[in-house]
ZAGUSE-804497 format. One record per residue (C-alpha): residue number from 1; residue in one letter; x, y negated, z. Coordinates in steps of 0.2 Angstrom, whole numbers, plus 5000, padded with zeros to 4 digits. Example, Ala and Ser with C-alpha at 12.3 -4.5 7.8 and 13.67 -1.06 7.14 Angstrom:
// residues 2
atom num=1&residu=A&px=5062&py=5022&pz=5039
atom num=2&residu=S&px=5068&py=5005&pz=5036
// end
This chain:
// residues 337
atom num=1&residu=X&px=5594&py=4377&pz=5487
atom num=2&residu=X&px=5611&py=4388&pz=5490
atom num=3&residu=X&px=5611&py=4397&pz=5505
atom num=4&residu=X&px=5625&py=4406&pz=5514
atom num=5&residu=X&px=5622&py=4425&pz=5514
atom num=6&residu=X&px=5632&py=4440&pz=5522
atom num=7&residu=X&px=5633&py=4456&pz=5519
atom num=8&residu=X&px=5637&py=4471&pz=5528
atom num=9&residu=X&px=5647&py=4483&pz=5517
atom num=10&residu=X&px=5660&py=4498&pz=5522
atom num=11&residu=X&px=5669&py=4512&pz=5514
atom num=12&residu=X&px=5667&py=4522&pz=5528
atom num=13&residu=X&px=5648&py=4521&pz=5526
atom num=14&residu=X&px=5652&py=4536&pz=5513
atom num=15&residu=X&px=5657&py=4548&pz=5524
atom num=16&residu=X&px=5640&py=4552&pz=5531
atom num=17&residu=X&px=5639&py=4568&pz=5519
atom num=18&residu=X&px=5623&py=4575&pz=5513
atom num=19&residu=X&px=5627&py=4588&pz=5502
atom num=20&residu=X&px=5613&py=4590&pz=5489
atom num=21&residu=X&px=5602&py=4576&pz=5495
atom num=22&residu=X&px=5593&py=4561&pz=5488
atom num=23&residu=X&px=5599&py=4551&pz=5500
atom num=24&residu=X&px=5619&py=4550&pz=5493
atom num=25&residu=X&px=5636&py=4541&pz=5497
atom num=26&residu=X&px=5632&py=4536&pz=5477
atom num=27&residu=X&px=5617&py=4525&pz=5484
atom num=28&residu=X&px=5629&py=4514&pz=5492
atom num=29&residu=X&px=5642&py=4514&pz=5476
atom num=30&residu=X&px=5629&py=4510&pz=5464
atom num=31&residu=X&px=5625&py=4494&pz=5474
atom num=32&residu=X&px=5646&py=4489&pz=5476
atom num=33&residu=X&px=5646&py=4493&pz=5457
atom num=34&residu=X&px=5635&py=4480&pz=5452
atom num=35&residu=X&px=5639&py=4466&pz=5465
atom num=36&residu=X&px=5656&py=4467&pz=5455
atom num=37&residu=X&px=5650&py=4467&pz=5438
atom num=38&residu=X&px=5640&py=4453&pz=5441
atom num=39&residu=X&px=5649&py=4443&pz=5453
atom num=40&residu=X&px=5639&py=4442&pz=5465
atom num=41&residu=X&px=5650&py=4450&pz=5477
atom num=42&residu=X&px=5661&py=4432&pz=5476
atom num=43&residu=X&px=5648&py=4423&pz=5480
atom num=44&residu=X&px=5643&py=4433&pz=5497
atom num=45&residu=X&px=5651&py=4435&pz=5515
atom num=46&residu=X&px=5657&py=4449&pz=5521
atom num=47&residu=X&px=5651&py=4454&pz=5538
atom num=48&residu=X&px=5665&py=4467&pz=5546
atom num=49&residu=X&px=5655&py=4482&pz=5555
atom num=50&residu=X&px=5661&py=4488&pz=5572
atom num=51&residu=X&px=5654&py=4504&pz=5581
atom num=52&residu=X&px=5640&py=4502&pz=5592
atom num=53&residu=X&px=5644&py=4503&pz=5611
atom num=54&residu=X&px=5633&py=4520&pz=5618
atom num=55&residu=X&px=5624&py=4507&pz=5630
atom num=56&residu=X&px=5618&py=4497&pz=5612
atom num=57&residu=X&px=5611&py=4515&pz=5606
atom num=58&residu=X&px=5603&py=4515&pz=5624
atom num=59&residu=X&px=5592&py=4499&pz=5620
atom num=60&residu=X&px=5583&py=4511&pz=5608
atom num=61&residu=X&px=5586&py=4529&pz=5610
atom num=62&residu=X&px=5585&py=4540&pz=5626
atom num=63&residu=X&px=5605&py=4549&pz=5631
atom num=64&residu=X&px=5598&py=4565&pz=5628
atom num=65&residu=X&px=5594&py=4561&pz=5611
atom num=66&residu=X&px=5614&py=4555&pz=5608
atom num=67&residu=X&px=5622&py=4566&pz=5618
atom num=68&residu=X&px=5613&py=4579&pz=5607
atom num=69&residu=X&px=5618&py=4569&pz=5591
atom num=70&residu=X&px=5635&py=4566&pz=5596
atom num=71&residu=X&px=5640&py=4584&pz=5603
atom num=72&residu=X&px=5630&py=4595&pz=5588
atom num=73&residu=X&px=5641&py=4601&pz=5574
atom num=74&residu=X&px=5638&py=4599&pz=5555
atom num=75&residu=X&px=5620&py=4605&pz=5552
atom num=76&residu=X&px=5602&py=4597&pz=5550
atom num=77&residu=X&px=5592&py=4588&pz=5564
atom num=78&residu=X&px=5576&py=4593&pz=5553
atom num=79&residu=X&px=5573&py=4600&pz=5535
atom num=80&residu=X&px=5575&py=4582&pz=5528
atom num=81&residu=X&px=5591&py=4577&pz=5540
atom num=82&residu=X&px=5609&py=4581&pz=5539
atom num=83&residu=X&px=5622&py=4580&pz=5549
atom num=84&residu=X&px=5640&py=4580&pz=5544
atom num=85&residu=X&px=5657&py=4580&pz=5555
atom num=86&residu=X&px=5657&py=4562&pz=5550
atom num=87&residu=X&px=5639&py=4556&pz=5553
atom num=88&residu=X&px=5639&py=4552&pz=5571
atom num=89&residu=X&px=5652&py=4538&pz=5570
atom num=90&residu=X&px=5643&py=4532&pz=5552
atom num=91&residu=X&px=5628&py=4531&pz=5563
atom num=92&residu=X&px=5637&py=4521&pz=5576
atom num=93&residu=X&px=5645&py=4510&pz=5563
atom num=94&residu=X&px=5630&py=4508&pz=5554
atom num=95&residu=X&px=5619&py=4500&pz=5570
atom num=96&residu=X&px=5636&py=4490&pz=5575
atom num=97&residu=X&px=5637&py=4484&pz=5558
atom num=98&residu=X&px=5618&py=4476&pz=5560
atom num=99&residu=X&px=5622&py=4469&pz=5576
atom num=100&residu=X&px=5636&py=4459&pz=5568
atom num=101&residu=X&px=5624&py=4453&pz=5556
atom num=102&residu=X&px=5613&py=4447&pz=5568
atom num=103&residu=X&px=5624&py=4438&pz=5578
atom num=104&residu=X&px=5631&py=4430&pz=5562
atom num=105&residu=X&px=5613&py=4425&pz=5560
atom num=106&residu=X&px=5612&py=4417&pz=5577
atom num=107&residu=X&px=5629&py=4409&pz=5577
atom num=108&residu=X&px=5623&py=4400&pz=5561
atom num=109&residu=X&px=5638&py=4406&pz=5551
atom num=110&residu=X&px=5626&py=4413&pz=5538
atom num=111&residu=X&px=5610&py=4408&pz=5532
atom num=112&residu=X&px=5603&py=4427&pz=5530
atom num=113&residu=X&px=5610&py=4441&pz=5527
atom num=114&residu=X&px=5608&py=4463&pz=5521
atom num=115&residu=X&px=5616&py=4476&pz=5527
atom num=116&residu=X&px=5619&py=4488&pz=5514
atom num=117&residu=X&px=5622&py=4503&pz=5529
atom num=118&residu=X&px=5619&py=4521&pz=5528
atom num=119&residu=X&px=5611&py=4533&pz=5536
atom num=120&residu=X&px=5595&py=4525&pz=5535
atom num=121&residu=X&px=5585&py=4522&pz=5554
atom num=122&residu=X&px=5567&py=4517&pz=5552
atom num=123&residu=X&px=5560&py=4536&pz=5554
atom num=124&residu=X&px=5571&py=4539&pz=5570
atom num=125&residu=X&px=5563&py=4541&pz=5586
atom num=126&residu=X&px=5568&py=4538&pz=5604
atom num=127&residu=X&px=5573&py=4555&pz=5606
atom num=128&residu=X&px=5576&py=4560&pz=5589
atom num=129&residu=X&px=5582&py=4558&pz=5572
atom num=130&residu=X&px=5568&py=4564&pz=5556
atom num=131&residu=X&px=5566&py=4560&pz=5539
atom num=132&residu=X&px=5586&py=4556&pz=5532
atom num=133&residu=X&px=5587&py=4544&pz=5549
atom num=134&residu=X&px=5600&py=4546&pz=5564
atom num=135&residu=X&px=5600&py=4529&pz=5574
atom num=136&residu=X&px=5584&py=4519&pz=5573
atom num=137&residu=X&px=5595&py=4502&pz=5565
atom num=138&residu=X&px=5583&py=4489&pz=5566
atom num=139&residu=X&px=5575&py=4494&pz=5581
atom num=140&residu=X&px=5589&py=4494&pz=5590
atom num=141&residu=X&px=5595&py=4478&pz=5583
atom num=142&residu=X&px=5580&py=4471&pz=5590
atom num=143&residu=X&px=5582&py=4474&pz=5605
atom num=144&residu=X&px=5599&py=4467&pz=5606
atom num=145&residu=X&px=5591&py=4452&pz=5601
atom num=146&residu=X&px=5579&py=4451&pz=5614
atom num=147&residu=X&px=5592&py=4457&pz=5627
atom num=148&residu=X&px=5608&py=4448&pz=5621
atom num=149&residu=X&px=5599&py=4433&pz=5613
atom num=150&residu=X&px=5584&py=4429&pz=5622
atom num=151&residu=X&px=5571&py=4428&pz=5608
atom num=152&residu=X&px=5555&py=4433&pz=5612
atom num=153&residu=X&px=5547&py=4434&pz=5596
atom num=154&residu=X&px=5553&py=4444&pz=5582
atom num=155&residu=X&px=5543&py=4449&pz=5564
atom num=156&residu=X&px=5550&py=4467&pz=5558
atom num=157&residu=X&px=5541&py=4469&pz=5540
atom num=158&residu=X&px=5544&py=4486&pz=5533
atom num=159&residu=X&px=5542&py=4488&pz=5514
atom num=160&residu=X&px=5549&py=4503&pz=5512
atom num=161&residu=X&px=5537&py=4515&pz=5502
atom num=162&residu=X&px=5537&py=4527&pz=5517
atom num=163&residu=X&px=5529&py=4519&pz=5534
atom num=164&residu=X&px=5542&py=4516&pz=5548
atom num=165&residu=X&px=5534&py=4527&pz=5564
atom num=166&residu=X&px=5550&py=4526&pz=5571
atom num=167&residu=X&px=5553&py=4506&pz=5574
atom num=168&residu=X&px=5532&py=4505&pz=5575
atom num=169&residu=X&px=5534&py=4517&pz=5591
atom num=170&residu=X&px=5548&py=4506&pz=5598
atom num=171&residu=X&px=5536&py=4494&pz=5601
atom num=172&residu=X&px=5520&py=4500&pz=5599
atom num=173&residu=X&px=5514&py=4493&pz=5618
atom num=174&residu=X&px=5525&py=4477&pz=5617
atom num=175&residu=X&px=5522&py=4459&pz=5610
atom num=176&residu=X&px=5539&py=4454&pz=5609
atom num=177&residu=X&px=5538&py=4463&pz=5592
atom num=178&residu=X&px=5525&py=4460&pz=5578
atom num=179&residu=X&px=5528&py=4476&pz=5565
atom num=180&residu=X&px=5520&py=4475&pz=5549
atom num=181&residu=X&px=5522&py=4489&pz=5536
atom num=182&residu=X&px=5515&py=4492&pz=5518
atom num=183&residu=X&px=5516&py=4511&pz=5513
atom num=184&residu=X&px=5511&py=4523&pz=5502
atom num=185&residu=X&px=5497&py=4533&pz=5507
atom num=186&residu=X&px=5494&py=4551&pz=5510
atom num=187&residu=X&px=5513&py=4550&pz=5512
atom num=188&residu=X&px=5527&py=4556&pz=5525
atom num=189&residu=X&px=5527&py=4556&pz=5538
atom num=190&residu=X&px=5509&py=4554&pz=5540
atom num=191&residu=X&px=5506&py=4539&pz=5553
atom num=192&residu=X&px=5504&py=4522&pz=5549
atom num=193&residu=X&px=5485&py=4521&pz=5545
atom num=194&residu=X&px=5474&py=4504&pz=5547
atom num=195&residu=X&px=5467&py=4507&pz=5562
atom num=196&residu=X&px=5486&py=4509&pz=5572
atom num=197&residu=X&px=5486&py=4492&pz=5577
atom num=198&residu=X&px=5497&py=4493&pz=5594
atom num=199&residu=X&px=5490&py=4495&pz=5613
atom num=200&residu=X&px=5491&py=4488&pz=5628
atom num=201&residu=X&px=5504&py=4471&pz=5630
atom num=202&residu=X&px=5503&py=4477&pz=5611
atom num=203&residu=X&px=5487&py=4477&pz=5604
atom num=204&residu=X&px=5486&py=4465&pz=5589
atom num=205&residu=X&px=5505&py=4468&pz=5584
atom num=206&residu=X&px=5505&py=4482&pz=5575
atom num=207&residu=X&px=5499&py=4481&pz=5555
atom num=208&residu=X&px=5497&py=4494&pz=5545
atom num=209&residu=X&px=5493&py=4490&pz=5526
atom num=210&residu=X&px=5493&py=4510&pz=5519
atom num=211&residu=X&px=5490&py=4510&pz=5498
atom num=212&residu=X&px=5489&py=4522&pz=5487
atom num=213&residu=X&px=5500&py=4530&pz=5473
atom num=214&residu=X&px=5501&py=4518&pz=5458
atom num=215&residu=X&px=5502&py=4501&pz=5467
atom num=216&residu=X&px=5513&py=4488&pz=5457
atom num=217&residu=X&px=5520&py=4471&pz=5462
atom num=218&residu=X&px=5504&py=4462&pz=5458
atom num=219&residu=X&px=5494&py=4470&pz=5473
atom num=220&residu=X&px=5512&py=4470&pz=5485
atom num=221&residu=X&px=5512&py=4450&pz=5482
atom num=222&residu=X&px=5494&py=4450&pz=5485
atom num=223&residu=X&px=5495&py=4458&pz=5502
atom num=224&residu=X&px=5510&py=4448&pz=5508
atom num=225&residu=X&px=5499&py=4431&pz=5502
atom num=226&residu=X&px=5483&py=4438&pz=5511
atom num=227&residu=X&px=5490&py=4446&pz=5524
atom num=228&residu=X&px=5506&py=4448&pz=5530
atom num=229&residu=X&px=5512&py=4430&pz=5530
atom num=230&residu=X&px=5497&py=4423&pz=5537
atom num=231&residu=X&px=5499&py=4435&pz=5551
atom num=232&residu=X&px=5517&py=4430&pz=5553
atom num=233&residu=X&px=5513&py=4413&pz=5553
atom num=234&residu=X&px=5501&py=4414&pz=5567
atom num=235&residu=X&px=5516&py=4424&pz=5578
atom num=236&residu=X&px=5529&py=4411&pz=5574
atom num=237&residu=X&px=5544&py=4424&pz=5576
atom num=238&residu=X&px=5562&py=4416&pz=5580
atom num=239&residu=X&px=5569&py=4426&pz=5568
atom num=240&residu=X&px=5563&py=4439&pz=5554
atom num=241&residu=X&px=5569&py=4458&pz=5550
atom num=242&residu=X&px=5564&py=4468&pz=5535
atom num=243&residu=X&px=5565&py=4485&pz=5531
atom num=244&residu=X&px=5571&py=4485&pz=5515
atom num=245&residu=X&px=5566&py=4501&pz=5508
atom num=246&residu=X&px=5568&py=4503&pz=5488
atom num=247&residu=X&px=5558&py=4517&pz=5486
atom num=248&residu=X&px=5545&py=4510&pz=5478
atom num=249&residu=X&px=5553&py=4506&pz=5464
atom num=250&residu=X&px=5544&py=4511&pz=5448
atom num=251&residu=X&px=5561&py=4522&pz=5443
atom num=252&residu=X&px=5559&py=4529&pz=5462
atom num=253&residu=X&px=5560&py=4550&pz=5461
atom num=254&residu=X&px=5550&py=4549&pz=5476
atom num=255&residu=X&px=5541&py=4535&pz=5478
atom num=256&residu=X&px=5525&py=4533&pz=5467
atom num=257&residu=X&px=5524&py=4516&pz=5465
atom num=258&residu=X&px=5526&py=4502&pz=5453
atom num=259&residu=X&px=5537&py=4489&pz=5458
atom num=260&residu=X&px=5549&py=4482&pz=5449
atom num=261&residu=X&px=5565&py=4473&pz=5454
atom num=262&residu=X&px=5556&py=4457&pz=5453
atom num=263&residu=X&px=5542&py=4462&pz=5465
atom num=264&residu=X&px=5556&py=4463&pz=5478
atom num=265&residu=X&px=5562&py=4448&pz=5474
atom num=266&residu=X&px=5546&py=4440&pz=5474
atom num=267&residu=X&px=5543&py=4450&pz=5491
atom num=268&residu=X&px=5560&py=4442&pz=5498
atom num=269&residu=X&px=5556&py=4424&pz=5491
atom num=270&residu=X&px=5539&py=4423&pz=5501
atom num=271&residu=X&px=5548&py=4429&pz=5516
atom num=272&residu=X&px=5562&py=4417&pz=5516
atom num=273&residu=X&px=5550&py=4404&pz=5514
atom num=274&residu=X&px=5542&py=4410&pz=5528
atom num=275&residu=X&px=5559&py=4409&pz=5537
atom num=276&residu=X&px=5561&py=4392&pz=5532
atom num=277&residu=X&px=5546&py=4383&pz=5539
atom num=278&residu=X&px=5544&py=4397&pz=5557
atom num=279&residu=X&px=5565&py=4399&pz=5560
atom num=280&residu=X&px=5576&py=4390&pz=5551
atom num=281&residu=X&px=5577&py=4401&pz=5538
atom num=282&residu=X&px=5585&py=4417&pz=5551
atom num=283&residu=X&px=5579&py=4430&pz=5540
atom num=284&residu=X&px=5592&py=4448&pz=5540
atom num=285&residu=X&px=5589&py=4463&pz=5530
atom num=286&residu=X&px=5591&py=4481&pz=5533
atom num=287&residu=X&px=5592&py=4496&pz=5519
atom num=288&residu=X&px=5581&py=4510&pz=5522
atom num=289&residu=X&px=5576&py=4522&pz=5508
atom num=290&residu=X&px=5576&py=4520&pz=5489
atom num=291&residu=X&px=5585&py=4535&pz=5476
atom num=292&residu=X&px=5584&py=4531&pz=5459
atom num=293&residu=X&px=5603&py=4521&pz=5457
atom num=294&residu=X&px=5597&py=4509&pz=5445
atom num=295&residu=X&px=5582&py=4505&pz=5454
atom num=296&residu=X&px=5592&py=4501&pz=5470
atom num=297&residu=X&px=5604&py=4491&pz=5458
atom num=298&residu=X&px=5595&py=4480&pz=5450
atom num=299&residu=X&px=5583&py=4478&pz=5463
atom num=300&residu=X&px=5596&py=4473&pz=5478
atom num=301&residu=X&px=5604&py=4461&pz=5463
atom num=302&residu=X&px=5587&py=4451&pz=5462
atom num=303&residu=X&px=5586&py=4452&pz=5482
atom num=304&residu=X&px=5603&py=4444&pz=5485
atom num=305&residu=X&px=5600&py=4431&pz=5470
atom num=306&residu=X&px=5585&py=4425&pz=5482
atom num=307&residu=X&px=5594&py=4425&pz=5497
atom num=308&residu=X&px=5607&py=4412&pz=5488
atom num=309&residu=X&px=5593&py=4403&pz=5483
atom num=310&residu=X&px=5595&py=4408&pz=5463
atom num=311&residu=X&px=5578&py=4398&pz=5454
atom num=312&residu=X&px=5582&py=4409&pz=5438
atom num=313&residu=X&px=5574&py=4426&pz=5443
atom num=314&residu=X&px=5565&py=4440&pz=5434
atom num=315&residu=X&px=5548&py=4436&pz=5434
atom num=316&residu=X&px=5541&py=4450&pz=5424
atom num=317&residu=X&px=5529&py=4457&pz=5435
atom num=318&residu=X&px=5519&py=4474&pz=5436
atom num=319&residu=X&px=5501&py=4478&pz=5438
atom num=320&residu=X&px=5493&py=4491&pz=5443
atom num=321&residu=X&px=5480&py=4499&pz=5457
atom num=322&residu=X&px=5468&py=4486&pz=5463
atom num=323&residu=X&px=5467&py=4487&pz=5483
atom num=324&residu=X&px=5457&py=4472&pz=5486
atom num=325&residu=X&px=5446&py=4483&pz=5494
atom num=326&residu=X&px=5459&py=4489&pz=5508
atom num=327&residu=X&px=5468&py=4471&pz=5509
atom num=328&residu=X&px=5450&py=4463&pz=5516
atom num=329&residu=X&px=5447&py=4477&pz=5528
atom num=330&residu=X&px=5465&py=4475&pz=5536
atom num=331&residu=X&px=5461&py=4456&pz=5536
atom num=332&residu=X&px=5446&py=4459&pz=5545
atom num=333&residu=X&px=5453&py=4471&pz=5558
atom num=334&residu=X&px=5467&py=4459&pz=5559
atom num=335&residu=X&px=5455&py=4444&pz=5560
atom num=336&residu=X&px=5460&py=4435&pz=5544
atom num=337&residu=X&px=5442&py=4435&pz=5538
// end
């Protein structure tokens, strides 16, 4: 079945400068390079960013923590995060370009949508930016949902091979947000184990799925069969938000893994499906991490040919670790089993 899907894509997205980085301007022209070689870019809708208003930002980040961001000069925020003369606005443009998506999503102009936005956001914290991230994206866009929408359920799945401690944080003691993650494990930035699980008005919506070097899409599918959908099922969010991270791709200079483009797209169809029986198919992605170009190519090209609703995928899957063993004990803390 054709589906409408956006995407956010600027120019100006290139000016957050990074110098000698992994994460690149050229990250973002690898993926505009092959939306045009292989047409795909005709067949998607544009979503046109805006900048974030400060009081958006405020939904997930204290005003120290921006004032800081907006008034400090080209330099880093850590050993991992630069900030250039332009980076501040690229941040602001980057969470206002989601927020369009979303409401694009709401509005019922597009089926789904991916917003193909840098600097990354899911290591930021409330009061500061780590690990390549400025402005949390799909924390914040959450709560704009809950605040400007009025949903009250929302499933944020983070695949990205590093675990997201910035939007696990965000709602570590709330229910309004179930966050799911699978990541690489020992890995940065070092949270993200089994037992994190949430507290308080959050305890239960939290999970935490943290594997081991070598994993391939085999055992990804496995835990997304075994546990991440079911638990998304039971929540029954109004709408779903990934972290697409593609740095677990087996080309991935950092990553570890062994996932191939079809294991994202794989990953992406069992979500969707999930969309389409819980909430009407709102499903909006977000790009996080992933540095090998042709990685991140070919694997946002089978990503988007999902979200259209393409049947005639790559199905050429990989092995690799078996973590049957780590699946049933999250299942059991999770009470799955």
């Amino acid at each position: 079945m054709y589906r409408t899907c956006g995407i956010v894509f600027d120019k100006r997205y290139l000016l957050h400068n990074t110098g000698a980085h992994v994460e690149v301007a050229n990250r973002l022209r690898s993926i505009e390079e092959m939306l045009h070689k292989t047409g795909l870019l005709d067949r998607l809708k544009l979503i046109e960013p805006r900048f974030a208003k400060e009081e958006e930002i405020l939904l997930n980040h204290t005003s120290s923590y921006i004032e800081r961001l907006k008034n400090m000069g080209p330099g880093h925020l850590d050993a991992d995060t630069v900030v250039s003369e332009k980076s501040y606005e690229t941040a602001l443009l980057a969470a206002g370009g989601c927020l369009n998506m979303v409401d694009a999503i709401m509005k019922e102009e597009i089926d789904n949508g991916f917003a193909f936005v840098r600097p990354p956001g899911h290591h930021a914290e409330r009061e500061r930016g780590m690990g390549f991230c400025l402005f949390n994206n799909i924390a914040i866009t959450a709560r704009y949902l809950i605040k400007n929408h009025k949903i009250q359920r929302i499933a944020i799945l983070d695949w990205d091979v590093h675990h997201g401690n910035g939007t696990q944080n965000s709602f570590y003691g709330e229910e309004e947000v179930l966050y799911l993650s699978i990541h690489r494990s020992p890995c940065y930035p070092g949270t993200g184990s089994l037992f994190e699980t949430g507290e308080g008005d959050g305890e239960g919506y939290t999970v935490n799925l943290p594997i081991p070097s070598g994993v391939g899409d085999r055992a990804y599918l496995q835990s997304f069969e075994e546990l991440f959908i079911p638990k998304i099922k039971a929540y029954k969010p109004e709408i779903i938000l990934v972290s697409a991270g593609f740095d677990s791709h087996c080309y991935d200079p950092l990553g570890g893994m062994e996932v191939s483009a079809a294991g994202f797209g794989e990953m992406t169809r069992m979500l969707i499906q999930a969309a389409n029986t819980l909430c009407a198919g709102k499903i909006g992605l977000f790009l996080e991490g992933g540095y090998s170009l042709d990685g991140l190519a070919e694997s946002v090209k089978e990503v988007l040919m999902v979200a259209l609703g393409d049947e005639e995928v790559s199905k050429n899957l990989t092995d690799g670790i078996n973590i049957d063993q780590i699946i049933d004990k999250a299942k059991s803390i999770h009470q799955l089993i």
